[in-house]
py3Dmol code that shows the C-alpha trace and the ligand (Angstrom):
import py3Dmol

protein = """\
ATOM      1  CA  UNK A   1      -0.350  10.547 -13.676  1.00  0.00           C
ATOM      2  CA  UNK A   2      -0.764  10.049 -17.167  1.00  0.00           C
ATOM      3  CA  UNK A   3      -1.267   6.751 -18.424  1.00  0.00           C
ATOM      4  CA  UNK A   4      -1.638   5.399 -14.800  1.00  0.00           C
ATOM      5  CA  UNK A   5      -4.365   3.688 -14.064  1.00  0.00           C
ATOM      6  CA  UNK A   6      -4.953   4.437 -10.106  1.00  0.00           C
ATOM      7  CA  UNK A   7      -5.081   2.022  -7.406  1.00  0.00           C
ATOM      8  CA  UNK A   8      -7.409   1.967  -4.489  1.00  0.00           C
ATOM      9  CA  UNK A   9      -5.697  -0.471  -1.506  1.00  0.00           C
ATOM     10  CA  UNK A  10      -7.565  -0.848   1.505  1.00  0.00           C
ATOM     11  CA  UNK A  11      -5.821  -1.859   4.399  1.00  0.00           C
ATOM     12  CA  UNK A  12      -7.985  -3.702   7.736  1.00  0.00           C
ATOM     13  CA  UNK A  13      -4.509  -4.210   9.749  1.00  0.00           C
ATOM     14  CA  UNK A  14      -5.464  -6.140  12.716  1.00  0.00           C
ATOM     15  CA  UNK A  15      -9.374  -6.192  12.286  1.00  0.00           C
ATOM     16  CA  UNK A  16     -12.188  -8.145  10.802  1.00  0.00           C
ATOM     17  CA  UNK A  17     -13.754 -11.003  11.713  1.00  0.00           C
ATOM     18  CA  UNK A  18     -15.498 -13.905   9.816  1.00  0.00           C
ATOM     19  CA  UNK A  19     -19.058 -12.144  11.145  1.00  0.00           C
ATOM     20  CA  UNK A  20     -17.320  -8.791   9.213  1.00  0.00           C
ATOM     21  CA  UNK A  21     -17.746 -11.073   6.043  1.00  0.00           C
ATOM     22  CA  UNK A  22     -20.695  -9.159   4.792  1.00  0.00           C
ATOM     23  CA  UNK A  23     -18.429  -6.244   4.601  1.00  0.00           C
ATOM     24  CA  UNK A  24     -16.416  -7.973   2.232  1.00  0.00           C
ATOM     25  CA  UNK A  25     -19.311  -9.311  -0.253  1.00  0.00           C
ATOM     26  CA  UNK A  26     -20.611  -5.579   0.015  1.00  0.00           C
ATOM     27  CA  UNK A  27     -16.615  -3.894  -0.977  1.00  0.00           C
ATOM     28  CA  UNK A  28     -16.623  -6.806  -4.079  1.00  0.00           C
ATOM     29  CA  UNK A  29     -20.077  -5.552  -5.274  1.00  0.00           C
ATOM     30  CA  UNK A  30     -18.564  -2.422  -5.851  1.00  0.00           C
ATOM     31  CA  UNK A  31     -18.097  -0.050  -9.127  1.00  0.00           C
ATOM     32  CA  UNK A  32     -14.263   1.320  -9.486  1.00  0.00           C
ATOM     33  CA  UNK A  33     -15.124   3.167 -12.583  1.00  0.00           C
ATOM     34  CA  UNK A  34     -11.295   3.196 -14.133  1.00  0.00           C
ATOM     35  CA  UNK A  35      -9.463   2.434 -10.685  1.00  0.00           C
ATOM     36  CA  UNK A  36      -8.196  -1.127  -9.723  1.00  0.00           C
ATOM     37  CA  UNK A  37      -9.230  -2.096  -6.217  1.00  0.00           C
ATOM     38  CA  UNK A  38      -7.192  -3.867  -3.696  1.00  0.00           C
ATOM     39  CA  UNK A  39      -8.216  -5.312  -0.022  1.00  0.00           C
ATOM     40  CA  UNK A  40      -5.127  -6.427   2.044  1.00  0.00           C
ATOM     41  CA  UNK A  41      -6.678  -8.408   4.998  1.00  0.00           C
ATOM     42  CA  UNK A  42      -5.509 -10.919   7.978  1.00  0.00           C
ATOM     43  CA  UNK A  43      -3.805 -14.120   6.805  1.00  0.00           C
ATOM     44  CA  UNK A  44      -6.824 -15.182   9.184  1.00  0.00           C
ATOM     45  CA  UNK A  45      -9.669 -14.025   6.607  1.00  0.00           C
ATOM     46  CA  UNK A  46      -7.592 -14.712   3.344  1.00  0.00           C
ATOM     47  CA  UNK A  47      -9.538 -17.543   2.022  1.00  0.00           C
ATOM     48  CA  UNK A  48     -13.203 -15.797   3.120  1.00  0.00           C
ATOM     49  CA  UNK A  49     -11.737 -13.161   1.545  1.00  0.00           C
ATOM     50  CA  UNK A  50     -10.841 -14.574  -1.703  1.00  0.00           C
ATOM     51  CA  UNK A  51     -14.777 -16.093  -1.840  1.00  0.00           C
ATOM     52  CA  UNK A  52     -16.718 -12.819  -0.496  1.00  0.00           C
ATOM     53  CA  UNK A  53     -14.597 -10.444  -2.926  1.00  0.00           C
ATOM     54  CA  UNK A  54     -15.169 -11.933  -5.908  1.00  0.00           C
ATOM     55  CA  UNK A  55     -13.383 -11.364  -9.220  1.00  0.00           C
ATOM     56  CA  UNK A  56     -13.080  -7.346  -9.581  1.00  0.00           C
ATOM     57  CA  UNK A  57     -11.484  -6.735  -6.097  1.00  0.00           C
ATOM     58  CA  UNK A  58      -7.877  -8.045  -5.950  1.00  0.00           C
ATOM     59  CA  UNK A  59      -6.479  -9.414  -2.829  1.00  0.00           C
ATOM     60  CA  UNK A  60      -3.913  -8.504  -0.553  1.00  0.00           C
ATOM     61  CA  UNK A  61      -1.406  -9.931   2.613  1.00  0.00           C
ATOM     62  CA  UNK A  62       0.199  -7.477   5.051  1.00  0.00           C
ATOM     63  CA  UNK A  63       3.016  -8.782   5.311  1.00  0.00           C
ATOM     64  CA  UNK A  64       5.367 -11.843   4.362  1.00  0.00           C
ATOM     65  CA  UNK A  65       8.658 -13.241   5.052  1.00  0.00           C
ATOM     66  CA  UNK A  66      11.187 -13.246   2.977  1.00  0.00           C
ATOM     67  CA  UNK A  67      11.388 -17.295   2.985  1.00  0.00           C
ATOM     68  CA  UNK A  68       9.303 -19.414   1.124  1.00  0.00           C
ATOM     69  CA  UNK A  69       8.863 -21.886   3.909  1.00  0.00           C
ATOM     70  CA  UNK A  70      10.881 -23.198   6.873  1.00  0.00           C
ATOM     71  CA  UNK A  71      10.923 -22.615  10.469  1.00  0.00           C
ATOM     72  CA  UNK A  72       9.743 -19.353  11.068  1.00  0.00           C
ATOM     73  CA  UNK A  73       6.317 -19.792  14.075  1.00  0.00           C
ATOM     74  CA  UNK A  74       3.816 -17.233  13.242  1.00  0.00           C
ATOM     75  CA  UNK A  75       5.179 -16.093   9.960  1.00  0.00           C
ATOM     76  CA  UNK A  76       3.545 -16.493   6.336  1.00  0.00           C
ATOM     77  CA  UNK A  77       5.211 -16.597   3.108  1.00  0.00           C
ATOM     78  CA  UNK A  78       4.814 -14.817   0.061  1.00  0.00           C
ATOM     79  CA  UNK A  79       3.831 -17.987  -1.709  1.00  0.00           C
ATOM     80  CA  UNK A  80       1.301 -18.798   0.907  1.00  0.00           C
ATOM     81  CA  UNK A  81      -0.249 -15.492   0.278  1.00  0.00           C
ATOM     82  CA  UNK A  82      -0.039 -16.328  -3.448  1.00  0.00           C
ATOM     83  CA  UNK A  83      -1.608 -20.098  -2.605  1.00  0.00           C
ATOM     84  CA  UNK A  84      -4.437 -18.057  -0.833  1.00  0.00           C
ATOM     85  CA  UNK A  85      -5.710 -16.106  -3.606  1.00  0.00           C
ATOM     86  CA  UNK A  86      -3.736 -12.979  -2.955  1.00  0.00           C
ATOM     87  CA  UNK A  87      -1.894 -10.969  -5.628  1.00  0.00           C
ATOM     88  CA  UNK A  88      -0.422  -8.283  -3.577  1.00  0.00           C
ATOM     89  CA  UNK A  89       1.410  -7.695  -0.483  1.00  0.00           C
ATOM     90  CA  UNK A  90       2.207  -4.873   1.673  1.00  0.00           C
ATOM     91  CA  UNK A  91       6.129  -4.590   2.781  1.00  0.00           C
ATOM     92  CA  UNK A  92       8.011  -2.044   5.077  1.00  0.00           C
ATOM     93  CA  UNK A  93       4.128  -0.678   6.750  1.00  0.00           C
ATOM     94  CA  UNK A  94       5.150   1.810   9.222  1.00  0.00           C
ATOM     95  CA  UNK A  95       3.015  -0.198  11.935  1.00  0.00           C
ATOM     96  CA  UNK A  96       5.605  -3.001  10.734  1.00  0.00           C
ATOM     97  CA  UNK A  97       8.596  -0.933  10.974  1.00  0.00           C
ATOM     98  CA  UNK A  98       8.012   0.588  14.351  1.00  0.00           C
ATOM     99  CA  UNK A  99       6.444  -2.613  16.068  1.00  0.00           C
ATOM    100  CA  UNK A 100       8.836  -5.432  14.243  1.00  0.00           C
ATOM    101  CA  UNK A 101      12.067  -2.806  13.833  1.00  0.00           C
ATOM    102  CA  UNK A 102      12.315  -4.033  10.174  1.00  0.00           C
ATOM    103  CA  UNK A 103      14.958  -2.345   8.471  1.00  0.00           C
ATOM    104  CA  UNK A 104      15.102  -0.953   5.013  1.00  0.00           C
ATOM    105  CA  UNK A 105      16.929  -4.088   3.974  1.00  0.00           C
ATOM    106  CA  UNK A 106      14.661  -6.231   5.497  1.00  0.00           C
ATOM    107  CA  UNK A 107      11.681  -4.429   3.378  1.00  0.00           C
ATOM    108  CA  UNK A 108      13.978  -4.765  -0.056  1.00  0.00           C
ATOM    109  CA  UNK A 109      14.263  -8.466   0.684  1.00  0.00           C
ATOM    110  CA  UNK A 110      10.310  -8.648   1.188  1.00  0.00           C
ATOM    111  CA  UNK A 111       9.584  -7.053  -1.586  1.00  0.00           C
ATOM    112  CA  UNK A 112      11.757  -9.604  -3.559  1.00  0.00           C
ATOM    113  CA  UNK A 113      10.380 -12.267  -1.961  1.00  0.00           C
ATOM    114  CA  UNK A 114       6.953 -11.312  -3.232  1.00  0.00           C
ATOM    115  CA  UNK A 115       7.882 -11.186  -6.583  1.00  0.00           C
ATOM    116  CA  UNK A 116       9.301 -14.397  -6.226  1.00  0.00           C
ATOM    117  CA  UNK A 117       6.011 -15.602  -5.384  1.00  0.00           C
ATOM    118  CA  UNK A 118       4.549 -13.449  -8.005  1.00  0.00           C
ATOM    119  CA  UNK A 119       2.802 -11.222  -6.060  1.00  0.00           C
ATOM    120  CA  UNK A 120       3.261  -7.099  -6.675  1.00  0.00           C
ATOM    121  CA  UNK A 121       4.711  -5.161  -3.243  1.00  0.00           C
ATOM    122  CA  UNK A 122       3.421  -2.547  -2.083  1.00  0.00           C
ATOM    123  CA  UNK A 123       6.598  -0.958  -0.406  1.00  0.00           C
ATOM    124  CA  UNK A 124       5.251   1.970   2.490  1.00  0.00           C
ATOM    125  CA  UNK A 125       7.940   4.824   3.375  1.00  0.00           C
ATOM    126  CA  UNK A 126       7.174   7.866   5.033  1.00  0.00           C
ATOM    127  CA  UNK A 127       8.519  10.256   7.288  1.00  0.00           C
ATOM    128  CA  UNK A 128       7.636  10.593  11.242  1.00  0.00           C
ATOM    129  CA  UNK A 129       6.510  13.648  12.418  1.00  0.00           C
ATOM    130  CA  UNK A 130       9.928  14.245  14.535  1.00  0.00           C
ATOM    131  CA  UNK A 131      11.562  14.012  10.813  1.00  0.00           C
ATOM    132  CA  UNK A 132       9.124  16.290   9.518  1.00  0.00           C
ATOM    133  CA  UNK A 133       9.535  18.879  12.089  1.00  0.00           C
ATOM    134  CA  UNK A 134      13.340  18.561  11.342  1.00  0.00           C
ATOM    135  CA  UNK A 135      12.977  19.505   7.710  1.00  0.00           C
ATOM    136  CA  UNK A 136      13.755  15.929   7.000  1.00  0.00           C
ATOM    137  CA  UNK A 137      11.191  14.699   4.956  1.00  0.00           C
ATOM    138  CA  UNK A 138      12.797  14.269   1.775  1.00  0.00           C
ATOM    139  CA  UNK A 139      15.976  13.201   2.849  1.00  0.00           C
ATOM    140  CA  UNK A 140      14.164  10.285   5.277  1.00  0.00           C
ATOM    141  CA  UNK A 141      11.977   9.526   1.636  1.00  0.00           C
ATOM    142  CA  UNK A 142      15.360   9.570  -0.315  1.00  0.00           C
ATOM    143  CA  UNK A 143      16.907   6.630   1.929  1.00  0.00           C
ATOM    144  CA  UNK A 144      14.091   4.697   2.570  1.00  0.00           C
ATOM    145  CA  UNK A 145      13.642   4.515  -1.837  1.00  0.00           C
ATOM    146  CA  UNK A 146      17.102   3.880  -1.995  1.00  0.00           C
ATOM    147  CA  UNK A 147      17.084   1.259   1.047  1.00  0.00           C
ATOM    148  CA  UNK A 148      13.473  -0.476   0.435  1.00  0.00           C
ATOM    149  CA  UNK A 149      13.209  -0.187  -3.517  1.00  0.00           C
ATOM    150  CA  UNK A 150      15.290  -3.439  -5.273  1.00  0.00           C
ATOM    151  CA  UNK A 151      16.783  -2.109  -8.317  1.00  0.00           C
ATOM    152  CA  UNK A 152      15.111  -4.574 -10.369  1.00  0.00           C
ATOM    153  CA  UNK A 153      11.334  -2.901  -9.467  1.00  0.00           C
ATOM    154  CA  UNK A 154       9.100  -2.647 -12.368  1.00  0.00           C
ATOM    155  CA  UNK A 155       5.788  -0.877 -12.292  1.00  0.00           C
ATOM    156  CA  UNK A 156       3.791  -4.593 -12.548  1.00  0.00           C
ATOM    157  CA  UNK A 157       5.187  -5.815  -9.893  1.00  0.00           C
ATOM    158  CA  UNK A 158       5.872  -2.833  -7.925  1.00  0.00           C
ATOM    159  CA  UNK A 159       3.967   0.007  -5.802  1.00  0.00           C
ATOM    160  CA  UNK A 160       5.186   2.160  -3.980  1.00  0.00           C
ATOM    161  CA  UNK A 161       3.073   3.888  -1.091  1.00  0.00           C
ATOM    162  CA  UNK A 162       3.593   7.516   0.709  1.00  0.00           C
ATOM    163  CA  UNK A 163       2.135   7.114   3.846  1.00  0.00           C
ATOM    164  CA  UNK A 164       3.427   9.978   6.883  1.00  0.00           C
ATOM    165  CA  UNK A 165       3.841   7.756  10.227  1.00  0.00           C
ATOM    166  CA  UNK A 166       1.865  11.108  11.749  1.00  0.00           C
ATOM    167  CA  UNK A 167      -0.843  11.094   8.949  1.00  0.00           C
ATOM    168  CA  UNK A 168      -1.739   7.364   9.811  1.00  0.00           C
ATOM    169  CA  UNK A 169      -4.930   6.582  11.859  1.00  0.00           C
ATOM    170  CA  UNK A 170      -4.814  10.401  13.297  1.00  0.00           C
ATOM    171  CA  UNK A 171      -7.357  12.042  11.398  1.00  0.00           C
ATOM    172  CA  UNK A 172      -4.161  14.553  10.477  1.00  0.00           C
ATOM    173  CA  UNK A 173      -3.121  15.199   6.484  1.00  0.00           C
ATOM    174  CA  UNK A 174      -0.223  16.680   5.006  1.00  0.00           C
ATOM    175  CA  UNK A 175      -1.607  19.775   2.814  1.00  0.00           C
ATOM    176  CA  UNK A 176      -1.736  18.998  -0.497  1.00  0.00           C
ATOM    177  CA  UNK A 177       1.462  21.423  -1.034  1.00  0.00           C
ATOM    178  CA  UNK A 178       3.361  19.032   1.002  1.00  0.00           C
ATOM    179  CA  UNK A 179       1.827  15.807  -1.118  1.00  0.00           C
ATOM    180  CA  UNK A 180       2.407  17.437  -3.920  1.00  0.00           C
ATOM    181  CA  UNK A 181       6.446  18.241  -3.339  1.00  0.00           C
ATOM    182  CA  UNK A 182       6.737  14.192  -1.520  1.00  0.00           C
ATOM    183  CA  UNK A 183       5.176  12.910  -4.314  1.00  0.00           C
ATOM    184  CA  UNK A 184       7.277  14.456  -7.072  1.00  0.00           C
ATOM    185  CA  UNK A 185      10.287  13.979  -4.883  1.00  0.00           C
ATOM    186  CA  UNK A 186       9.091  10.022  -5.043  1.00  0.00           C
ATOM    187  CA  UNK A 187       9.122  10.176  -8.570  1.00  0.00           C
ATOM    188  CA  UNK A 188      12.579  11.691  -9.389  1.00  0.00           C
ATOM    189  CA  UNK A 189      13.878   9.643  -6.851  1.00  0.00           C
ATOM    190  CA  UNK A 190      12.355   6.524  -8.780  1.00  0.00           C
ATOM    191  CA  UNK A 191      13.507   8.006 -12.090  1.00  0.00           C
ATOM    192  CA  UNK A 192      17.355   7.906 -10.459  1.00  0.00           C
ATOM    193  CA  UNK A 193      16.988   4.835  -9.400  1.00  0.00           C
ATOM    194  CA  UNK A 194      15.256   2.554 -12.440  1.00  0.00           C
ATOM    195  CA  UNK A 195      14.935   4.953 -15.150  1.00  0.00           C
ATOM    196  CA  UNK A 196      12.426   5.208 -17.414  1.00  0.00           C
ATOM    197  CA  UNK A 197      10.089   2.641 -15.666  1.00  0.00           C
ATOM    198  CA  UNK A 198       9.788   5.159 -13.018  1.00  0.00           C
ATOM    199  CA  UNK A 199       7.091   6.849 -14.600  1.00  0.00           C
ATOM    200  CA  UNK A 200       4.649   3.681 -15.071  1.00  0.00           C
ATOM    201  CA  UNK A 201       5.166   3.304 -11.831  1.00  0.00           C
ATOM    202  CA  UNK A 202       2.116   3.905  -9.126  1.00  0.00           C
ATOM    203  CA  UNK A 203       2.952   6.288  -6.059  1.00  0.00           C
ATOM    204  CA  UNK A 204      -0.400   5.580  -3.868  1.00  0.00           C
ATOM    205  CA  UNK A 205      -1.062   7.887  -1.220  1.00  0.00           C
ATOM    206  CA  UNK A 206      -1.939   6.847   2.590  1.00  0.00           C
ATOM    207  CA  UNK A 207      -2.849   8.498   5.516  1.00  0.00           C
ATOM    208  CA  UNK A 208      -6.268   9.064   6.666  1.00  0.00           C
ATOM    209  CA  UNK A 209      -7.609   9.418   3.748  1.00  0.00           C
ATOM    210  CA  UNK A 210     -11.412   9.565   4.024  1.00  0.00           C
ATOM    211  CA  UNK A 211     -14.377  10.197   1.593  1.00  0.00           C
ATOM    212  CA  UNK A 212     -14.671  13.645   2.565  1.00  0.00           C
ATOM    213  CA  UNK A 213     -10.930  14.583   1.205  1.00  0.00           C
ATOM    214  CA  UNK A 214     -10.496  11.861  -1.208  1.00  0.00           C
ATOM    215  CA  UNK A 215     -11.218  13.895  -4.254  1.00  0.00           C
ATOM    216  CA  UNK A 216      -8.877  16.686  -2.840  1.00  0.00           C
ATOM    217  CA  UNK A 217      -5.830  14.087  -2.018  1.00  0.00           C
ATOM    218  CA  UNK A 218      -6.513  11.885  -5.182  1.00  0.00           C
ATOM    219  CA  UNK A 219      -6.434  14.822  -7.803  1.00  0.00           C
ATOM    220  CA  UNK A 220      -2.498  16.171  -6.629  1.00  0.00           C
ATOM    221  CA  UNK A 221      -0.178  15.678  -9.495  1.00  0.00           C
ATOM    222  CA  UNK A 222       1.911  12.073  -8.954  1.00  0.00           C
ATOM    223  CA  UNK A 223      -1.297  10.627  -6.519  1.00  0.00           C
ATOM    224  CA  UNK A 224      -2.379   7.613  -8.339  1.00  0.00           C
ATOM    225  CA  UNK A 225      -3.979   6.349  -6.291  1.00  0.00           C
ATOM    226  CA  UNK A 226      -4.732   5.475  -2.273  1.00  0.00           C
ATOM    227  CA  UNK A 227      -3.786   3.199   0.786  1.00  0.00           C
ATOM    228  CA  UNK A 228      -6.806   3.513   2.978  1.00  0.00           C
ATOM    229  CA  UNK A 229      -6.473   1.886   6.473  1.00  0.00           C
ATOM    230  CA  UNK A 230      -9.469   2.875   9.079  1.00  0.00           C
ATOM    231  CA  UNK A 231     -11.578   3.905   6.374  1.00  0.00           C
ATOM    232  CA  UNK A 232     -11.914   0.629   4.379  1.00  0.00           C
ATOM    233  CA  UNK A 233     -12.896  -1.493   7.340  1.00  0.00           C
ATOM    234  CA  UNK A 234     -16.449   0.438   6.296  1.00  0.00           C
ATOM    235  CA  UNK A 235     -17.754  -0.734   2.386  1.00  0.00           C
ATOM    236  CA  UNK A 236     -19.878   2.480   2.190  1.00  0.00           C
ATOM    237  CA  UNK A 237     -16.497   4.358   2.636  1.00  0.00           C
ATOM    238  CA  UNK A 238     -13.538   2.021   1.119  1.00  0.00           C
ATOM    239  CA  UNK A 239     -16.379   2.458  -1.851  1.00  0.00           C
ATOM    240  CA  UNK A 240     -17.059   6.458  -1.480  1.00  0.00           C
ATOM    241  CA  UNK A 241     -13.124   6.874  -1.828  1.00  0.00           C
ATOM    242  CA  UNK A 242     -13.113   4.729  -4.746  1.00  0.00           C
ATOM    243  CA  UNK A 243     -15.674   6.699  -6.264  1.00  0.00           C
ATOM    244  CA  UNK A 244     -13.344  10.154  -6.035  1.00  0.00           C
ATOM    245  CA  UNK A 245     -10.419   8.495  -8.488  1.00  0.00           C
TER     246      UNK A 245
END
"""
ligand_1 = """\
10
LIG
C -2.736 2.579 6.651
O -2.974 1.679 7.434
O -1.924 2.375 5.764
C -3.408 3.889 6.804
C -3.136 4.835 5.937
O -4.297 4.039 7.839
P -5.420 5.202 8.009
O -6.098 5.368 6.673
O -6.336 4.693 9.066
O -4.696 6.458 8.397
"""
view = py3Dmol.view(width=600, height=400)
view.addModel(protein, "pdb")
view.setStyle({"model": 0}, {"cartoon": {"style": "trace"}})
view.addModel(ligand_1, "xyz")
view.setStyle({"model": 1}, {"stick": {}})
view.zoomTo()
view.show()
């Protein structure tokens, strides 16, 4: 999109190691031409992270909870993230929505809660392929903007991420037809929603993308930019998709 400047997000989910920290020194040494590169790792390898990706790679958390502390075993906060080194967050993952059942409003509260802590979310929606098969797409895309979107989003402290449950970790992509219509549909839906800071706003891509159909996925109209899960546990490829912005 005009006047966007894209986003590559790398997601490692529930991999990496500290041995896998060579991976991250080799994803930090990396040229993003324009793009802005983001790793979201394990709270486990947060503070290796932090070191090994150096200043040009930002850092992300996978999730948070919406407190800022308390007495919630096995959960992080936003702020810890924040306290970490991180400057992002992902809220409402699919993996996180069909493992945890988190709700729409669960993923609007998230994503205030990392703001609070200054982070940007990166709110996930997509459709699963039962909803696709039912013609349902938009309408699922629709409800989960209006459920998981706060109405005070702004495009600095906001991404949003269109990632198809049956597109993720299957090797399977929507043609770039259907990315085309989501992503537009994204965008008006945004527009409705917050108005003119719709359209500074970054609609990433996600779904496995690879190097070999980056270029394809990254140049549809209202892509800017990609969430790359299996793919970025690999520098050569996180790197290679960077490359195709
Ligand atoms: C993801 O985890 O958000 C993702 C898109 O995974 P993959 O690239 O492996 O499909």
């Amino acid at each position: 999109t005009p006047g966007i400047r894209p986003l590559i997000a790398g997601n490692w989910k529930m991999n990496g190691m500290s041995a896998d920290a060579g991976e991250l020194k080799a994803i930090g040494e990396g040229t993003f031409n324009g793009a802005e590169a983001l790793l979201c790792v394990p709270a486990t390898l947060m503070m290796l992270a932090r070191d090994a990706l150096g200043e040009r790679v930002h850092l992300g958390g996978q999730d948070c909870h919406t407190a800022a502390s308390g007495a919630h075993t096995g959960d992080v906060s936003a702020e810890m993230l924040a306290d970490a080194g991180a400057t992002h967050v992902l809220v409402g993952h699919s993996e996180r929505r069909t493992d945890h059942g988190e709700t729409d409003a669960l993923v609007s509260d998230k994503a205030e809660a990392a703001w609070r802590a200054g982070l940007t979310a990166v709110i996930c929606i997509g459709e699963t392929k039962a909803e696709r098969e039912a013609g349902e797409t938009l309408s699922v895309l629709s409800r989960q903007i209006l459920g998981s979107v706060p109405k005070g989003a702004q495009a600095k402290n906001t991404v949003v991420a269109y990632e198809p449950v049956w597109a993720i970790g299957t090797g399977l992509t929507p043609t770039v037809e259907d990315v085309a219509e989501a992503h537009r549909h994204i965008r008006g839906e945004l527009e409705k929603l917050l108005g003119e800071e719709a359209g500074k706003m970054r609609i990433l891509y996600g779904g496995s993308v690879k190097p070999g159909n980056a270029t394809e996925l990254l140049s549809v109209e209202h892509v800017d930019g990609a969430l790359v899960g299996g793919a970025s546990l690999k520098a050569v490829d996180f790197l290679a998709i960077a490359a195709a912005c």
